[in-house]
DOTI-277446 format. One record per atom (N, C-alpha, C): chain; y, x, z; atom name. Coordinates in steps of 0.05 Angstrom, whole numbers, plus 5000, padded with zeros to 4 digits. Layout:
! residues N
cadena:A&v:Y&u:X&w:Z&atomo:CA
...
//
This chain:
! residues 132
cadena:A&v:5696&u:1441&w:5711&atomo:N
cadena:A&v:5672&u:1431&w:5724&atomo:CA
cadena:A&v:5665&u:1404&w:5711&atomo:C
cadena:A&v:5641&u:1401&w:5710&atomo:N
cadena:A&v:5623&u:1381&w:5697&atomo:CA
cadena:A&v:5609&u:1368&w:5715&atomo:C
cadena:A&v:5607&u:1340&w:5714&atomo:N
cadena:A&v:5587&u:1334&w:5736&atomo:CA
cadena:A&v:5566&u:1321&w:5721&atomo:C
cadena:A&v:5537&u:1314&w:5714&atomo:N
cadena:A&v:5520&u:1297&w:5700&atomo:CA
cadena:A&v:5495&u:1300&w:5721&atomo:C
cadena:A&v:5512&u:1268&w:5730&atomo:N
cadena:A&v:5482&u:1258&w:5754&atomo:CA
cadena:A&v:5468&u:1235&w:5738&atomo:C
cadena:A&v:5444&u:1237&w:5736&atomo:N
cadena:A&v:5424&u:1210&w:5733&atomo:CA
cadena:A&v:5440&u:1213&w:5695&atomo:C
cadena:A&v:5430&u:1233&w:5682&atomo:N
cadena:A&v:5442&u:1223&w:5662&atomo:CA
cadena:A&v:5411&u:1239&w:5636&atomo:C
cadena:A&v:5407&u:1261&w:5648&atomo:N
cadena:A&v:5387&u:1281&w:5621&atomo:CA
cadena:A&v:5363&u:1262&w:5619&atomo:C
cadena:A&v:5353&u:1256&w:5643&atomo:N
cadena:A&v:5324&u:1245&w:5633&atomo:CA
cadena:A&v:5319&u:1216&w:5622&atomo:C
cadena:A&v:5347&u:1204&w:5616&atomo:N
cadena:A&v:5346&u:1178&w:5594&atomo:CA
cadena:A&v:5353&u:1188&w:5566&atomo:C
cadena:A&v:5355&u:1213&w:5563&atomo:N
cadena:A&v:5362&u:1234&w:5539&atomo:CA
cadena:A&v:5337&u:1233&w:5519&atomo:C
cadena:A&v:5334&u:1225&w:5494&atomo:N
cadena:A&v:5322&u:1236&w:5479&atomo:CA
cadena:A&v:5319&u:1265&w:5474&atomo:C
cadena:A&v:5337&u:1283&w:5467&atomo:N
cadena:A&v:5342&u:1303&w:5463&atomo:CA
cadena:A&v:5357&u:1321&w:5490&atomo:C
cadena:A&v:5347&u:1329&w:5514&atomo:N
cadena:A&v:5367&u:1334&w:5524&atomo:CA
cadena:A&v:5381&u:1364&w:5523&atomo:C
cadena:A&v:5352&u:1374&w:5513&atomo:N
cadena:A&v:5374&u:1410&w:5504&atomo:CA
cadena:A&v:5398&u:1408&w:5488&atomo:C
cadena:A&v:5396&u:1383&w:5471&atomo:N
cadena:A&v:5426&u:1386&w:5459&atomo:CA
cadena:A&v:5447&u:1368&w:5481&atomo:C
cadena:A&v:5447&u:1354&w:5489&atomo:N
cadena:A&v:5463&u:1344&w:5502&atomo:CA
cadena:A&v:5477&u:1378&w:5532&atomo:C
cadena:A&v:5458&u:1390&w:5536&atomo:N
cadena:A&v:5462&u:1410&w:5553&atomo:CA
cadena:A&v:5480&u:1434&w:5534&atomo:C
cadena:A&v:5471&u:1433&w:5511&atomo:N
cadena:A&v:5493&u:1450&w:5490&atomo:CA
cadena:A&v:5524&u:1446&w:5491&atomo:C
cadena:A&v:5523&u:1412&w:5490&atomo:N
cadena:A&v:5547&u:1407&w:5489&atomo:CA
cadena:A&v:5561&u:1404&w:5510&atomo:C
cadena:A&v:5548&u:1401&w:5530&atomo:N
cadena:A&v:5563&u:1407&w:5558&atomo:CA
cadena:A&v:5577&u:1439&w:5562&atomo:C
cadena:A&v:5555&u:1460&w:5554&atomo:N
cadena:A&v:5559&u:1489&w:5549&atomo:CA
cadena:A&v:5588&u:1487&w:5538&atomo:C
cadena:A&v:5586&u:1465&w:5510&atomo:N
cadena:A&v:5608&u:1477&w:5491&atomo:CA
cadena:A&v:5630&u:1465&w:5496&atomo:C
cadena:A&v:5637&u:1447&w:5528&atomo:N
cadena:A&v:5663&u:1441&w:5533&atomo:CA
cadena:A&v:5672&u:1458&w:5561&atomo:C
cadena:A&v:5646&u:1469&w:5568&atomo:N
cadena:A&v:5663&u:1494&w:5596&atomo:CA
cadena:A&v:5672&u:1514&w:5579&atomo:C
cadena:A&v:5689&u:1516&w:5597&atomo:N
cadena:A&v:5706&u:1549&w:5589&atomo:CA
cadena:A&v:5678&u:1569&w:5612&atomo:C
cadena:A&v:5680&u:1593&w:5595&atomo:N
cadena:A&v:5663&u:1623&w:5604&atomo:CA
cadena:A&v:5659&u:1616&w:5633&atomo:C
cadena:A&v:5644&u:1614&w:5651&atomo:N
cadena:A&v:5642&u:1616&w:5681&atomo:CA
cadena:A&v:5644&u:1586&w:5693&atomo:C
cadena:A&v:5647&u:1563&w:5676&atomo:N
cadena:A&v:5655&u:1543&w:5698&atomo:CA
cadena:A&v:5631&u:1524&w:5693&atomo:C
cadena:A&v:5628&u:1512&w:5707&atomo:N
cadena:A&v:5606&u:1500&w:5728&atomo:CA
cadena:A&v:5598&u:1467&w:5711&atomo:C
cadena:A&v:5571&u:1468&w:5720&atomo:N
cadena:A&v:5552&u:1438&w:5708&atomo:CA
cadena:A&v:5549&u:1437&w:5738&atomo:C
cadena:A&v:5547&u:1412&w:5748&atomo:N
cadena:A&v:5534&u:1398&w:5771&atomo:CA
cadena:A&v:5522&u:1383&w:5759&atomo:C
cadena:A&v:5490&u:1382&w:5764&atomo:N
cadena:A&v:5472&u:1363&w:5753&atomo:CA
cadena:A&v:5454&u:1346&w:5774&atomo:C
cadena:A&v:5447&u:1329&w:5771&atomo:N
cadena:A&v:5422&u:1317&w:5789&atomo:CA
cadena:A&v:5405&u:1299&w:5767&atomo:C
cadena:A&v:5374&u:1295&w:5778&atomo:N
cadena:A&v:5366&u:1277&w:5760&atomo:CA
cadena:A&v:5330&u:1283&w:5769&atomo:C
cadena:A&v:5322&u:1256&w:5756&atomo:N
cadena:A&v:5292&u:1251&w:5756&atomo:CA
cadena:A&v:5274&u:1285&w:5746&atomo:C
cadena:A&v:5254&u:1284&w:5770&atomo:N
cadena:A&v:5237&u:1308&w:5767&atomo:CA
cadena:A&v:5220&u:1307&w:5766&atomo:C
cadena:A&v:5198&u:1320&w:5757&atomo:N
cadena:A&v:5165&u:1321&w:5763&atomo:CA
cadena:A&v:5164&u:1341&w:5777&atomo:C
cadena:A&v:5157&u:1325&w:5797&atomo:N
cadena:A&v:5150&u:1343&w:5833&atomo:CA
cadena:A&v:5127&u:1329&w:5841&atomo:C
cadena:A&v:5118&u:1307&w:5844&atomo:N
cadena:A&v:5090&u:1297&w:5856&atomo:CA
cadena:A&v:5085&u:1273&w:5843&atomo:C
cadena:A&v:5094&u:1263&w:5821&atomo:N
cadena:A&v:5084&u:1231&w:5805&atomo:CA
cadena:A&v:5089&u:1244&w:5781&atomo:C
cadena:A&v:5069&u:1230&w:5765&atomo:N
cadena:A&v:5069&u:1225&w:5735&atomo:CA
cadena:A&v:5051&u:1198&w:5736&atomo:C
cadena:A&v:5062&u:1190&w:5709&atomo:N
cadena:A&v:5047&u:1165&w:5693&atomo:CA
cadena:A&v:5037&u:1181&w:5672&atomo:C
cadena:A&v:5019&u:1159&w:5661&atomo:N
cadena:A&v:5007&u:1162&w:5630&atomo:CA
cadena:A&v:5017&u:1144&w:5617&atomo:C
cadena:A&v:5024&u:1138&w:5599&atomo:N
cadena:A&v:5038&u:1124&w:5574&atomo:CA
cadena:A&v:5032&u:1093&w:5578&atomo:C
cadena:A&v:5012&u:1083&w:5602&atomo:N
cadena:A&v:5010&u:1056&w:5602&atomo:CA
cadena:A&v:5018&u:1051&w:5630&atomo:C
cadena:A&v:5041&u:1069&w:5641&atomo:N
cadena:A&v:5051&u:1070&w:5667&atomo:CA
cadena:A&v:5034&u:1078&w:5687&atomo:C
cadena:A&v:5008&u:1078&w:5691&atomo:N
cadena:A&v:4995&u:1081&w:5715&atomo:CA
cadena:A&v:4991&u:1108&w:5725&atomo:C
cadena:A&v:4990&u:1112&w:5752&atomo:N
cadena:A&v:4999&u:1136&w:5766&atomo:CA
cadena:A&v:4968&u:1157&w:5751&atomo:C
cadena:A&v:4984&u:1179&w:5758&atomo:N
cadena:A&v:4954&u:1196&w:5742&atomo:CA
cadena:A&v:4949&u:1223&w:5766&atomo:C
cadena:A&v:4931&u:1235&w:5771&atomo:N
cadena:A&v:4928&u:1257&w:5790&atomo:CA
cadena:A&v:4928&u:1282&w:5774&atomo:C
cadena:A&v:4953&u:1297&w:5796&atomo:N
cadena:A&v:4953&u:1328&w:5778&atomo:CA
cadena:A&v:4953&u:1344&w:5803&atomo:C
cadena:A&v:4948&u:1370&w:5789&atomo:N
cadena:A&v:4953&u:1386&w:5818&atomo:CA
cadena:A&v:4986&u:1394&w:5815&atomo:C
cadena:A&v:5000&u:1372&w:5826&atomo:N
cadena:A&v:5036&u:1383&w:5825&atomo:CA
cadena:A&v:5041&u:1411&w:5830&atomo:C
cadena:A&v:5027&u:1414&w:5858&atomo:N
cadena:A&v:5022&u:1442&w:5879&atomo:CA
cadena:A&v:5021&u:1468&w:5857&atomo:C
cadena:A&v:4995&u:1469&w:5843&atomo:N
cadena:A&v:4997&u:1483&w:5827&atomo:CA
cadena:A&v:5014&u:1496&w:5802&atomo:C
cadena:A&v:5032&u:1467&w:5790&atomo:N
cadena:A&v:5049&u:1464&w:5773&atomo:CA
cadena:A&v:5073&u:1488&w:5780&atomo:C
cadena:A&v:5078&u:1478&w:5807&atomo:N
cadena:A&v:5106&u:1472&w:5811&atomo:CA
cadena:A&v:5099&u:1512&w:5822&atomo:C
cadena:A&v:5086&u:1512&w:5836&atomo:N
cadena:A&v:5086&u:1550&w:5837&atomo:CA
cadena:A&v:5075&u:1574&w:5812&atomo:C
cadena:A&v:5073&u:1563&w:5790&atomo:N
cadena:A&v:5074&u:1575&w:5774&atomo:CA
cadena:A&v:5100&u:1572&w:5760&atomo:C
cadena:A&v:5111&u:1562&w:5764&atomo:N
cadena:A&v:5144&u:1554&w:5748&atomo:CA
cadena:A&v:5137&u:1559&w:5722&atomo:C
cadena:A&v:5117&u:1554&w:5709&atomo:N
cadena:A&v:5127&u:1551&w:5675&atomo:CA
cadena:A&v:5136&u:1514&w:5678&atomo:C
cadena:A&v:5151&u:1529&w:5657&atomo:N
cadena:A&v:5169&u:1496&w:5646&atomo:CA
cadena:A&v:5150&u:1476&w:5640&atomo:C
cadena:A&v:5144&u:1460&w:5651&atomo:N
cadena:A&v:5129&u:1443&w:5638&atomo:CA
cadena:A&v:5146&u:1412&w:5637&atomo:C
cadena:A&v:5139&u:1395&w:5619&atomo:N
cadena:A&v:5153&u:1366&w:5626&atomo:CA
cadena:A&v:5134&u:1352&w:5616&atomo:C
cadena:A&v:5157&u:1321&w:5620&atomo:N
cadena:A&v:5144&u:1304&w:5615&atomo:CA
cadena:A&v:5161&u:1285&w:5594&atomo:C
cadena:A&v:5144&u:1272&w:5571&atomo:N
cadena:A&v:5155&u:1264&w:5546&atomo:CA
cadena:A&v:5148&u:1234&w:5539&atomo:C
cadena:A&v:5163&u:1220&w:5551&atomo:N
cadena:A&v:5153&u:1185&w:5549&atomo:CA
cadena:A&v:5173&u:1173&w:5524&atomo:C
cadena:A&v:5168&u:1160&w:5518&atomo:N
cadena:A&v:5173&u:1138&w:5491&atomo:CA
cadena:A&v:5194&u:1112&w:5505&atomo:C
cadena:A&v:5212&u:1130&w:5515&atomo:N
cadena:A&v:5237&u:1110&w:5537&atomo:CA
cadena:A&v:5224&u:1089&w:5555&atomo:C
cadena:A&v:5201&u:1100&w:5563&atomo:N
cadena:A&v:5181&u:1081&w:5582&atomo:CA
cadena:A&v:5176&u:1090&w:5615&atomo:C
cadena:A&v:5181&u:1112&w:5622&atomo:N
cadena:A&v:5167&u:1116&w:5645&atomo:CA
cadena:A&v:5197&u:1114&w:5669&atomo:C
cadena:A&v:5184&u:1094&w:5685&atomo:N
cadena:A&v:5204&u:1084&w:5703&atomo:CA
cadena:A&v:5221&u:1070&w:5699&atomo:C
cadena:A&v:5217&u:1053&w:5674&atomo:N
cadena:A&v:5238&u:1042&w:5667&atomo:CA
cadena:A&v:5250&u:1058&w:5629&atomo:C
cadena:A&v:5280&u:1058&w:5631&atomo:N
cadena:A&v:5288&u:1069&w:5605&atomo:CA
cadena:A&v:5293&u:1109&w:5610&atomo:C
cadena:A&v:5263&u:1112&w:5616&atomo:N
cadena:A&v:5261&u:1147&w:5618&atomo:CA
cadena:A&v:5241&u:1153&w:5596&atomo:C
cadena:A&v:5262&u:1184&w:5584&atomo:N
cadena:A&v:5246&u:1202&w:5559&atomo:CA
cadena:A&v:5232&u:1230&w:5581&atomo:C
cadena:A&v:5246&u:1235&w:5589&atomo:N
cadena:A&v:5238&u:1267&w:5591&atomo:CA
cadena:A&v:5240&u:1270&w:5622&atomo:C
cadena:A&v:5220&u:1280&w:5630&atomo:N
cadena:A&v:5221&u:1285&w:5652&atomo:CA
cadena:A&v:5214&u:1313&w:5669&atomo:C
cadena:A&v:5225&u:1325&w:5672&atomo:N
cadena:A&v:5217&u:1374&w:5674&atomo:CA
cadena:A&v:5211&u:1371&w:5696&atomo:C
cadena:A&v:5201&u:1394&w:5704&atomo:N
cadena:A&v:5201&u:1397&w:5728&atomo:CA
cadena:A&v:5225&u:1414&w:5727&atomo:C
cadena:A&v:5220&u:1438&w:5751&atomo:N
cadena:A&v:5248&u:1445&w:5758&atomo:CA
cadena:A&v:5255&u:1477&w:5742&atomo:C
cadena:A&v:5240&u:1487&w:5730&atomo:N
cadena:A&v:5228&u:1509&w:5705&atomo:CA
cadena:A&v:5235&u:1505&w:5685&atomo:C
cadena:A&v:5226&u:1471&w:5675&atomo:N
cadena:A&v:5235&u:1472&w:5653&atomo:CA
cadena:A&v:5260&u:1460&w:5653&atomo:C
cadena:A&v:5277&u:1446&w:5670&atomo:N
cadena:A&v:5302&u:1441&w:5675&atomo:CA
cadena:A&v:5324&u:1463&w:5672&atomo:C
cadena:A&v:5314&u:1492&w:5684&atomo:N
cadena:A&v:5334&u:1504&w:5683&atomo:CA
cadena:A&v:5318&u:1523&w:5656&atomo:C
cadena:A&v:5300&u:1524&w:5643&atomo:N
cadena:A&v:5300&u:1529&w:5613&atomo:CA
cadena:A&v:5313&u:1522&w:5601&atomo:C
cadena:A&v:5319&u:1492&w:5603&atomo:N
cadena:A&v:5338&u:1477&w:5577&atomo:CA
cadena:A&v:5363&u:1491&w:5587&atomo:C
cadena:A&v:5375&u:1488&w:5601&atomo:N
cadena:A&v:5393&u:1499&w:5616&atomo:CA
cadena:A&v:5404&u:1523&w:5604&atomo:C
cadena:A&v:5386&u:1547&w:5606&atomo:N
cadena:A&v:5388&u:1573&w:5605&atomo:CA
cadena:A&v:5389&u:1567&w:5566&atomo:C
cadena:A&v:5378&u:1556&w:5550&atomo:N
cadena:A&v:5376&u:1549&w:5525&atomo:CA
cadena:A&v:5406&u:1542&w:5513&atomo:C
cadena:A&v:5419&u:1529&w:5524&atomo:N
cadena:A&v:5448&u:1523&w:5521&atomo:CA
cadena:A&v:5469&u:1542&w:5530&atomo:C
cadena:A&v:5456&u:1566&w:5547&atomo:N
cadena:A&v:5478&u:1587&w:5553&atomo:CA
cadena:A&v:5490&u:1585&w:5582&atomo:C
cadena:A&v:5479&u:1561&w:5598&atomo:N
cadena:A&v:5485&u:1555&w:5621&atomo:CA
cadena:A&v:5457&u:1578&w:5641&atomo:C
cadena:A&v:5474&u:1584&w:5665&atomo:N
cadena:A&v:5455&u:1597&w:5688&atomo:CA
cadena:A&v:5450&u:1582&w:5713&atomo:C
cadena:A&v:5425&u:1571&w:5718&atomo:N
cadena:A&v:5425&u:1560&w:5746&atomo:CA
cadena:A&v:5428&u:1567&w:5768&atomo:C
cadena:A&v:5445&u:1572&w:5788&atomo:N
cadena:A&v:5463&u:1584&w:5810&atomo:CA
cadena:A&v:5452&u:1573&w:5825&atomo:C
cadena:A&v:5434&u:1547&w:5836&atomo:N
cadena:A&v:5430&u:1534&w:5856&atomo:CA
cadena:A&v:5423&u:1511&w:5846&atomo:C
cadena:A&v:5384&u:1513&w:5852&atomo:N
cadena:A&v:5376&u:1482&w:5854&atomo:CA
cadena:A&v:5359&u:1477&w:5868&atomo:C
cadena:A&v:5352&u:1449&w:5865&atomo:N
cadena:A&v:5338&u:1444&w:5900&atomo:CA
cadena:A&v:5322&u:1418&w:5890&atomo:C
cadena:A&v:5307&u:1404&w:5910&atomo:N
cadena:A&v:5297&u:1382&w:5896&atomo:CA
cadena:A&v:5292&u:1364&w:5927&atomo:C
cadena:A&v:5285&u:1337&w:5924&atomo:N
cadena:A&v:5282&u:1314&w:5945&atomo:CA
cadena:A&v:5264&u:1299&w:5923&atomo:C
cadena:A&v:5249&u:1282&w:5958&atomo:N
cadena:A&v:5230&u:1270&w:5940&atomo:CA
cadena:A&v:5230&u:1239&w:5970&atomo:C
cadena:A&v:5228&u:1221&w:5961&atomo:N
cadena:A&v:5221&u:1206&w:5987&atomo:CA
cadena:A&v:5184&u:1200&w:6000&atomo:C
cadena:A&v:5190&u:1213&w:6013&atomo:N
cadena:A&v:5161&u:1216&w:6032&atomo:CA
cadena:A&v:5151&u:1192&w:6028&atomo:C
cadena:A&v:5153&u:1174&w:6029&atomo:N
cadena:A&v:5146&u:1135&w:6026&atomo:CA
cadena:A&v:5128&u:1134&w:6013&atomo:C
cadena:A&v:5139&u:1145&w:5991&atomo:N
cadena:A&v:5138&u:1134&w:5959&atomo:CA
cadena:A&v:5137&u:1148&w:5940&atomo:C
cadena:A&v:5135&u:1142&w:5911&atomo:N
cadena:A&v:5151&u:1159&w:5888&atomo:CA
cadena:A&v:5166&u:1145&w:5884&atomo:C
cadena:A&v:5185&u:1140&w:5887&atomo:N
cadena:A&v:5211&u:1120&w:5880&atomo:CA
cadena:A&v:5223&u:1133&w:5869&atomo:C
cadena:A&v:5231&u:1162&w:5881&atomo:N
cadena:A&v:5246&u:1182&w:5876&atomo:CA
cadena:A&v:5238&u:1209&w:5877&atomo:C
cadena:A&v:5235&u:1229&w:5859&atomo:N
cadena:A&v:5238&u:1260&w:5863&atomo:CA
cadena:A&v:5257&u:1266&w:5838&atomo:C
cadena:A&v:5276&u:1284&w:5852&atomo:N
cadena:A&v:5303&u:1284&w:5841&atomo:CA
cadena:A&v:5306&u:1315&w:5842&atomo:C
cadena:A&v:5318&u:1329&w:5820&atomo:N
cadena:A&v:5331&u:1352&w:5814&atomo:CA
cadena:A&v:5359&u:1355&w:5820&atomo:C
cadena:A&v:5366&u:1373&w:5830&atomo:N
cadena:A&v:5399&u:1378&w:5825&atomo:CA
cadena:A&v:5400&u:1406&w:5843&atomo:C
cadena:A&v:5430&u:1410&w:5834&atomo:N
cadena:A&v:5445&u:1440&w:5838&atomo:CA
cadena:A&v:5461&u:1441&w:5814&atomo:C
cadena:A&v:5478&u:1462&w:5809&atomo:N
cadena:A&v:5497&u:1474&w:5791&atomo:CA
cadena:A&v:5491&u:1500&w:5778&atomo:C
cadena:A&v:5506&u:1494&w:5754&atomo:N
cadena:A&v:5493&u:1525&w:5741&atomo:CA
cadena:A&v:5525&u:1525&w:5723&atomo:C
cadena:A&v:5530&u:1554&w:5720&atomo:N
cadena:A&v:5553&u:1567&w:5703&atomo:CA
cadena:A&v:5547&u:1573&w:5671&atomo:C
cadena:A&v:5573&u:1562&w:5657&atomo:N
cadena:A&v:5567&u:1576&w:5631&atomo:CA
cadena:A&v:5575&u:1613&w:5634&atomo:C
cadena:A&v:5545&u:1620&w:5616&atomo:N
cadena:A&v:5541&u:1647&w:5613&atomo:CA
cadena:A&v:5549&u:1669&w:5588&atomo:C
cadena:A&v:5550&u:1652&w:5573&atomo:N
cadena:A&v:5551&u:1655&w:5543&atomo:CA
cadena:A&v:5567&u:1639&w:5534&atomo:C
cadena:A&v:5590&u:1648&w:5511&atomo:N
cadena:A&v:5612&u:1641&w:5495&atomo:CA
cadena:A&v:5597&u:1623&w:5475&atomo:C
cadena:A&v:5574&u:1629&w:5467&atomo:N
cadena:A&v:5560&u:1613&w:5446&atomo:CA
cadena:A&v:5535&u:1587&w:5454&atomo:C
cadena:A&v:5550&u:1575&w:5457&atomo:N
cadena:A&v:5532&u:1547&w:5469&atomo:CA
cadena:A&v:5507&u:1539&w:5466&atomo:C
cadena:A&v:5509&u:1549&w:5440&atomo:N
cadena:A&v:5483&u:1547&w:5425&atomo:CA
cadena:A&v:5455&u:1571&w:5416&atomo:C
cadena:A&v:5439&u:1572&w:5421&atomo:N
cadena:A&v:5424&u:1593&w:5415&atomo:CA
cadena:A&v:5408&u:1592&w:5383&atomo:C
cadena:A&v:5412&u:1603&w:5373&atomo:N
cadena:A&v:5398&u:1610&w:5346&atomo:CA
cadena:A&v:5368&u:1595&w:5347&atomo:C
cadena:A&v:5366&u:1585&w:5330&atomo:N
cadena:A&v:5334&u:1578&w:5327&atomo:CA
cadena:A&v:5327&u:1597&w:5308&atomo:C
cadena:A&v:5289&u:1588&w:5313&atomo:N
cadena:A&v:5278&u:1599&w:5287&atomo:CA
cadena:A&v:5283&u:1587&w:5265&atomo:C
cadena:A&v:5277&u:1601&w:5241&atomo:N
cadena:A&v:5273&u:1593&w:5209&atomo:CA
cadena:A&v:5253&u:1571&w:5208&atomo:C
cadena:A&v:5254&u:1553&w:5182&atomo:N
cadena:A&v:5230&u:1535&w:5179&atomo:CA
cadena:A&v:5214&u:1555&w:5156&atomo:C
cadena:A&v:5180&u:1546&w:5170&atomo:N
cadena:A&v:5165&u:1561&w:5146&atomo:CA
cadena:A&v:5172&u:1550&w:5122&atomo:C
//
């Protein structure tokens, strides 16, 4: 078992960092993750709050995120919603078993991802494409 709370979305890269988590479980054992979500806030690149339809976002489950320049909220790159969280996820060979999300009613101070997911796959890594 693995635990990585408050750790992907200060990640430049975090599908690889989720690889290498893959490539230290043994077949079947477990990531516990938590971490920053896009559930009802986003910024634009000069911090200020921006209007989306979350509502919409978040019931279509495509993966979508969010890609800041180590700026948003402080020292944050990437921010998924909960689709594309467990894409990267599923990309490294891991399966999400259980996730859930919180948000504080107040505020956006906080909307936060977490649950656990199992490695699925012996190979941590998935094949990319070719370069043209």
């Amino acid at each position: 078992m693995i635990a990585f709370r408050g750790v992907y979305y200060h990640l430049k890269h975090p599908i690889l960092a989720f690889e290498r988590i893959a490539a230290s479980l043994k077949l079947g054992g477990s990531l516990h993750f938590e971490g920053e979500g896009l559930i009802k806030y986003a910024e634009d690149l000069d911090g200020k709050s921006v209007d989306i339809d979350f509502k919409a976002i978040l019931e279509s489950d495509a993966p979508f995120c969010l890609i800041y320049p180590n700026s948003y909220k402080g020292s944050n790159w990437f921010i998924p919603t909960p689709a594309a969280l467990k894409s990267c996820m599923q990309a490294a060979g891991l399966e999400v078993v259980e996730l859930n999300t919180w948000t504080t009613p107040e505020d956006n101070s906080a909307q936060r991802i977490y649950g656990y997911a199992v490695k699925v796959r012996e190979t941590a890594e998935m094949i990319e494409h070719g370069l043209y």
